[in-house]
N, C-alpha and C positions, 0 to 999 in steps of 0.2 A: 715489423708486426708479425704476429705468430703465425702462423701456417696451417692450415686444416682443410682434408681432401674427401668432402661425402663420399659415400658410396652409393649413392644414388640421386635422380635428378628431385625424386618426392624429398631427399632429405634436405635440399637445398630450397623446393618450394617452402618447406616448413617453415624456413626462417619469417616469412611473408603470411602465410598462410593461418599460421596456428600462436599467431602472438598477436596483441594490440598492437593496432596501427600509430605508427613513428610519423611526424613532423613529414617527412619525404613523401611515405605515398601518402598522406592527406594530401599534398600539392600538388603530386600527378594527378590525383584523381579530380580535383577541383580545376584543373587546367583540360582535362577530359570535358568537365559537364561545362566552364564557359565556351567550349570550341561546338558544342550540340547547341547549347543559345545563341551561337553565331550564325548556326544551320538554321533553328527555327527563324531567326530574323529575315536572313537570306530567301528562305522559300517564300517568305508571307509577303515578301517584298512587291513580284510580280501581282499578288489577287490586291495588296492595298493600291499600286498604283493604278491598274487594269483601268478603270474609270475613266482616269485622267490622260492615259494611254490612249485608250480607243477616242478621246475626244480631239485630244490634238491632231493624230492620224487620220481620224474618220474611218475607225476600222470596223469592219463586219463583225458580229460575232464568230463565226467560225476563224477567221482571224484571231482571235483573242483565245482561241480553242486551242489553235494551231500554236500561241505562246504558252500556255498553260501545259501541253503536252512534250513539248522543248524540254522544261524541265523537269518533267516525271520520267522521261525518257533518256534522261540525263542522267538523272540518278540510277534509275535499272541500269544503264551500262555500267555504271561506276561500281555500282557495287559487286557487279560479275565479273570486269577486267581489272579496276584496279586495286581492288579490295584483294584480290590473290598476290599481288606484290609484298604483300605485308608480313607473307610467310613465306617470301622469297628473301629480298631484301631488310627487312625489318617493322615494326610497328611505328619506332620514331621516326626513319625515313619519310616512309609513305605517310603520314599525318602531315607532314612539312609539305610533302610536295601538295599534298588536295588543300591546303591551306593558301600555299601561293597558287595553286587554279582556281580557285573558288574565288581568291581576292581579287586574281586579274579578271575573272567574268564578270565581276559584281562590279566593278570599278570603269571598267570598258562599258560594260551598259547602258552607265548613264552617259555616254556620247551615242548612241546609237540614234541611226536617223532614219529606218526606217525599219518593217517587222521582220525582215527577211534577218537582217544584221543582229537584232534582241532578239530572235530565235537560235541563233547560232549561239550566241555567247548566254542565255539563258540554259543550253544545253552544256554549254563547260563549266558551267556554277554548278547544274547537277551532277556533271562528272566528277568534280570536288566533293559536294556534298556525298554522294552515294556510296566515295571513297572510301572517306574519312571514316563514316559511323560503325563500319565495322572494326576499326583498327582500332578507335579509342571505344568501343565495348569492348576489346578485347585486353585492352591495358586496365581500364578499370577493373574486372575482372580478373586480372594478373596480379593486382599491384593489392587489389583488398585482403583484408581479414577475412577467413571463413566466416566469421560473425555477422562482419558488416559488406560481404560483398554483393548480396541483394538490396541491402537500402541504399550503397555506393550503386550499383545501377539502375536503381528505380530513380536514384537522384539526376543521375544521367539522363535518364529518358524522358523523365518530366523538364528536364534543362529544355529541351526542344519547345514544349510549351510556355515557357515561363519565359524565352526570348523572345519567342512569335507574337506574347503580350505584350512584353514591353517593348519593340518594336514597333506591331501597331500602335501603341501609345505614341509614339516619336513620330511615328508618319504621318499622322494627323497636322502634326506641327509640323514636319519638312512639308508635306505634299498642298500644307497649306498657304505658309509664306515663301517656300523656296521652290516648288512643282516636285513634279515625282523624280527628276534626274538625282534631287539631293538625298531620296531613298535608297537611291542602288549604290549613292559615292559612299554616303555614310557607313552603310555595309561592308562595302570595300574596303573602307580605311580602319573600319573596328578589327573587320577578317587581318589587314599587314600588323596591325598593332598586336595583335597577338602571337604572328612568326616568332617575335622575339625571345619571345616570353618562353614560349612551347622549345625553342632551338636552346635555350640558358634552361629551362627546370623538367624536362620531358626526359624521362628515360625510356631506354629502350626495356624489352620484357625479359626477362630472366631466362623465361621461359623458353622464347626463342633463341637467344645466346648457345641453350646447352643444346637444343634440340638443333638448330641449322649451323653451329659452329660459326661464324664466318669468322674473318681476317683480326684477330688483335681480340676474340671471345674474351680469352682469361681475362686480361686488362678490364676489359668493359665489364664483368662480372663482377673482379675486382674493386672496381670505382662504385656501383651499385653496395656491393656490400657491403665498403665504408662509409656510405650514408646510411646503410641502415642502424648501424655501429656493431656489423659484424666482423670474425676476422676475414683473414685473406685466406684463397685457396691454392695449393700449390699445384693442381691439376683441376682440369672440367673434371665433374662429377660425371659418372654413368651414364649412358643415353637408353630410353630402349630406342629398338633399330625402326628408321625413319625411310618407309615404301619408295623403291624407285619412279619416277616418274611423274607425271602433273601433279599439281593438288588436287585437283578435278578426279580423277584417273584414283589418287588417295582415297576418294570421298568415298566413291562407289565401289572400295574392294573388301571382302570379307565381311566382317562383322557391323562394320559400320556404315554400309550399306542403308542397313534397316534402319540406324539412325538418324543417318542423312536425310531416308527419304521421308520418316516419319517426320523429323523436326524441319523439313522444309515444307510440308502438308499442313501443319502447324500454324505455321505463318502464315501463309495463304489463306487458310479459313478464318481465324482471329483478323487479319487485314481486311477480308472481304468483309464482314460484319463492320469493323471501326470506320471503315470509308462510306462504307453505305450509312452509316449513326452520323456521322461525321457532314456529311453533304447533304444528304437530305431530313436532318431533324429540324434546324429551322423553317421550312417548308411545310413541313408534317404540322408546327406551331401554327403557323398561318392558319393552315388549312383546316383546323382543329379551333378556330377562332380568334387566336390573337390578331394583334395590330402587326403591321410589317416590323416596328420598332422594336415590340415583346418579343417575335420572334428571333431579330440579331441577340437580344438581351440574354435570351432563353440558349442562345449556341453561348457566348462569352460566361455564362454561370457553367455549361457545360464543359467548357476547357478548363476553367477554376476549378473546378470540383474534382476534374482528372488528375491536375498537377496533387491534389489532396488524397488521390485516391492513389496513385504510383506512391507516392512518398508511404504513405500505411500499408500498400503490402511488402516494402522494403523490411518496414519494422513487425510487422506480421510473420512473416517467414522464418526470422533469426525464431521464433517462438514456436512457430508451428510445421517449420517445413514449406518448401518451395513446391510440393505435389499437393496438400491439403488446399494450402490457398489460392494455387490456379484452377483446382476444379472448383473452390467456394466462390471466385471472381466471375471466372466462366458461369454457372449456371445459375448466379444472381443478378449477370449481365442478361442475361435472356429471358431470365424473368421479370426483369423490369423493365424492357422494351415490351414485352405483353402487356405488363398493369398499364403503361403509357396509354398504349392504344385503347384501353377500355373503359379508363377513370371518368369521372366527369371531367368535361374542359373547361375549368374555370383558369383563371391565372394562375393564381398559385400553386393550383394541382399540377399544371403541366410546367411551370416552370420548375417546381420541387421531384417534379419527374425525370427532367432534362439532367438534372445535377446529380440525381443517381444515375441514371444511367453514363453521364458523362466520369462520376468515380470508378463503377464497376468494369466500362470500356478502356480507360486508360490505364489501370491494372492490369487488364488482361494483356494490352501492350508490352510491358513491363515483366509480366512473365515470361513473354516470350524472351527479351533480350536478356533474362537472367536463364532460361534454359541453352540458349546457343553456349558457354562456354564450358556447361555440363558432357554438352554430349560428342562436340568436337577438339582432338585431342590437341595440344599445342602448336607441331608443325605445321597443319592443317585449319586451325580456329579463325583465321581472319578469314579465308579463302570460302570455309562453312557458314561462316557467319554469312558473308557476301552472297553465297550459294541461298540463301535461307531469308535473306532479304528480297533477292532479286522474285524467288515467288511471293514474296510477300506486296511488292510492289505488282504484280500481274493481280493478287485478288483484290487491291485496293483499286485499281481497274477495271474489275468485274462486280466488285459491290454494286458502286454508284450506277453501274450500266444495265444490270440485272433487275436492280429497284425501279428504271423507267418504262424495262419491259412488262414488269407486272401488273404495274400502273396503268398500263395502258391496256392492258389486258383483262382490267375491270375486276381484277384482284381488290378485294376490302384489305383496310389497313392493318388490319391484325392480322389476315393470311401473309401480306406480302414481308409483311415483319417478322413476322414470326420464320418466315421462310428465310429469311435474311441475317435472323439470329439466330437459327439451328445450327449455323455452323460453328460456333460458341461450342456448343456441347458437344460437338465430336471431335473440337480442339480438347475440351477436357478429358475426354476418354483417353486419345494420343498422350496427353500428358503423363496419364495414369502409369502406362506403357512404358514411356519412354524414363519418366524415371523412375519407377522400380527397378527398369534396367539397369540405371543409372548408379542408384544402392546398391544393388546384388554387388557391382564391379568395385564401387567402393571399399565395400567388404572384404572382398577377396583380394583388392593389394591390400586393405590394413592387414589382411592376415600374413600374407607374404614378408610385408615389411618387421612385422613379430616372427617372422619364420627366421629373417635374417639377421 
């Protein structure tokens, strides 16, 4: 096969980058968003069974707190410890291994015989999960077209919703004729059934290849490049020079600093807003007149409406830019958590309320994981991503906890709301920031690359 040696690693992204997507990474990428529908399955697992849970054990609520916290707590580690493996070791690795953790917690689960034991192993299903999702947002991201690598991760991130539903769907029927043990196996056994798949059609990132070199690189570049049906290289292409020391230690040196800490501020406020919309909007339905039943109905149109609203600023962005439509997401998220609170409350009004605000809140999601691989550079992108999650998980934390202090505080519902969705708009100002920073740099390697 003929032989050809870029002269840089941007020339070698190109091959991926700046051409329609090949048969190959359509598959990684679709092997990316079934392993996020595995996640949303997996998490929704413990709130569908909880019910059935607490009656056989006779458990307390704060017991039930105490399981629900297992795995949120699970996930924040996972995404801080083992999410940095990924730019150690690799993206295909680390996806295999949080695959077989998440399968062995999910699977051990349903033996668990009492709360102590489904706390422990609820917490290594989130060490799985919290792993995983930054490594396959970083492959999807690696593996897409510039065209379509925002609706390939807005596909991804609504993947998290669209399992969580049809999961629920299926636990209705497990937890109904089989109890909830058949919840956690079924998970378990969907999570092994896809090892195989992911270890035969998962590649590792190109990206990382050139950038951390390891043992057999060329080879493995190599084999990637003749699925893309490119030729072969007879040396790595160019690296730039890759920071001694942690990733961590990477994050916070120089220039990238400000981007670390802006794009992990990010997080945190969009999270704090989606968790607060997220927990307490059915509640809000109630209390605003519906039946306890409108109100479930009224969250379920709001996860539908999100999965409809990720997927549209996927296809939005290739048209308009990834900066125009997070500020347009952001400050029409937060303005329609205000009309909510103001409209009349008939049904239709608030359930037609519920479904925008549940489009414009799961968008703004979705921007977020399509900025993480803008502003963290290859070596370093799983370990930022995980960096950028893990506060994201603290404001998902502080939404839900912040909205019962205000509540209680005799705060009206359009103050507390409104207070709750300001952080919406100081995510889109970050945004503003952080990529025009992001174009300036752009520019300045296209020019480079025309320089050479």
């Amino acid at each position: 096969m003929q032989q050809n040696s870029p002269q840089s690693t941007s020339t070698l992204g190109a091959l991926i980058h700046d051409r329609n997507m090949s048969w190959f990474q359509i598959a990684a990428v679709a092997i990316c968003v079934t392993i996020n529908m595995l996640d949303g399955f997996d998490v929704l697992a413990l709130a569908l069974t909880a019910p059935s849970i607490a009656k056989d054990w006779s458990l307390k609520p704060t017991e039930l707190g105490i399981l629900f916290s297992a795995s949120l707590a699970g996930m924040a580690i996972g995404s801080l410890t083992i999410a940095p493996m990924a730019d150690r070791f690799g993206r295909r690795p680390t996806v295999l291994a949080c695959l077989v953790l998440l399968s062995l917690g999910m699977v051990v689960s349903s033996f668990a015989n009492d709360v102590t034991q489904l706390g422990v192993l609820r917490c290594v299903t989130g060490l799985g999960i919290g792993g995983v999702l930054p490594s396959i947002n970083t492959l999807v991201a690696e593996y897409s077209s510039s065209r379509r690598r925002d609706l390939n991760i807005s596909m991804m991130t609504v993947g998290y919703s669209i399992g969580a539903t049809l999961g629920g769907l299926a636990s209705v029927y497990l937890v109904t004729h089989h109890g909830w043990r058949s919840v956690f196996l079924a998970g378990g056994v969907l999570s092994i059934a896809m090892i195989p798949v992911a270890m035969a059609m998962l590649p590792e990132s190109l990206d990382f290849l050139v950038a951390r070199r390891p043992a057999g690189a060329l080879e493995s570049v190599n084999r990637i490049l003749a699925k893309l049906g490119q030729v072969a290289l007879a040396e790595l292409p160019m690296r730039r020079d890759v920071a001694s020391g942690s990733s961590f230690a990477a994050l916070m040196r120089g220039a990238q600093r400000r981007s670390t800490i802006l794009a992990s501020a990010a997080f945190l406020l969009v999270m704090l807003t989606f968790y607060f919309l997220l927990n307490w909007t059915p509640k809000m339905l109630v209390d605003m007149g519906l039946t306890v039943q409108s109100g479930i109905s009224g969250s379920v149109v709001m996860n539908l409406s999100g999965v409809v609203g990720g997927v549209a600023l996927g296809w939005l962005t290739a048209r308009f830019g990834l900066k125009r439509m997070a500020i347009a997401y952001f400050a029409l998220c937060f303005g329609s958590v205000i009309t909510f609170t103001m409209i009349t409350p008939s049904t239709v009004n608030l359930i037609a309320m519920a479904a925008i605000i549940g489009f414009f809140m799961n968008g703004a999601v979705v921007c977020l994981y399509a900025l993480a691989p803008r502003v963290f550079p290859p070596e370093v992108r799983a370990t930022g991503t995980g960096l950028a999650l893990g506060f994201g998980r603290l404001g998902g934390t502080i939404g839900p906890y912040l909205a019962g202090v205000l509540i209680a505080a005799d705060w009206t519902r359009t103050a507390y709301s409104a207070a709750l969705a300001a952080p919406m708009l100081v995510a889109g100002v970050i945004f503003a920031i952080v990529l025009a920073k992001e174009v300036q740099a752009s520019s300045q390697r296209a020019a480079m690359q025309s320089a050479q």
